[in-house]
C-alpha positions in Angstrom: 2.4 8.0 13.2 3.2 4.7 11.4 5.8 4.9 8.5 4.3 2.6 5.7 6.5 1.2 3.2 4.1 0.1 0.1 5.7 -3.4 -1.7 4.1 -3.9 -5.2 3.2 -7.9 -4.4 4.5 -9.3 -7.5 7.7 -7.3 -8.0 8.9 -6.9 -4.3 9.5 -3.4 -5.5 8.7 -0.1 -3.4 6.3 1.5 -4.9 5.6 4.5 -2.4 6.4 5.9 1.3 3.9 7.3 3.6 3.4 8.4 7.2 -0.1 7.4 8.6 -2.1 7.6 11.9 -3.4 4.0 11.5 -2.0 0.5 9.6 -4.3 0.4 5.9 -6.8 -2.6 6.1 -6.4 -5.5 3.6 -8.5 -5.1 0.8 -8.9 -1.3 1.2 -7.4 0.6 -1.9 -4.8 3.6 -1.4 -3.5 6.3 -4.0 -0.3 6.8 -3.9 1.5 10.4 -5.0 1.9 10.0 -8.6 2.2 6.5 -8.4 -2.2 5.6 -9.1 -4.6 3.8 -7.1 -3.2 0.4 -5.3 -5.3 -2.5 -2.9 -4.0 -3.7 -0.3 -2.8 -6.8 -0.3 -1.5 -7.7 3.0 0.8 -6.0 5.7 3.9 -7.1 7.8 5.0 -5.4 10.9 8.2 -4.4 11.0 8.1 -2.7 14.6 5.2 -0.5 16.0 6.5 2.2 14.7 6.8 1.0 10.5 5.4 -1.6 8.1 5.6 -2.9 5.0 2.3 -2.9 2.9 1.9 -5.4 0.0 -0.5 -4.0 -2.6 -1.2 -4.3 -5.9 -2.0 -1.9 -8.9 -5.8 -1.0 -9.8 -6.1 -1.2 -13.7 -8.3 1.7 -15.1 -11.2 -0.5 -15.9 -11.2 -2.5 -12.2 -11.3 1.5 -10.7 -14.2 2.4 -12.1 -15.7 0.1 -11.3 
């Protein structure tokens, strides 16, 4: 299990915590627990054991689509 730390891209600000089996792929989208839907951005390693995830909020309109 990876700990991922998800970092809104424009803010720097933690937007959510999560263990997973595998790193998220860039461009993939995530929902976060009452946080909404984010895409990922990009990811830095921290160590093989955590990361930090840059993502960036889906607006209503862009998730229906």
């Amino acid at each position: 299990m990876v700990a991922v730390h998800y970092i809104d891209g424009e803010t720097g600000g933690v937007v959510g915590r999560a263990f997973a089996e595998a790193l998220p792929e860039e461009g993939a989208r995530v929902s976060l627990d009452g946080g909404g839907e984010y895409l990922v951005l990009n990811y830095w390693e921290l160590r093989p054991q955590s990361c930090d995830v840059y993502v960036r909020r889906v607006d209503s309109g862009e998730a229906a689509a």
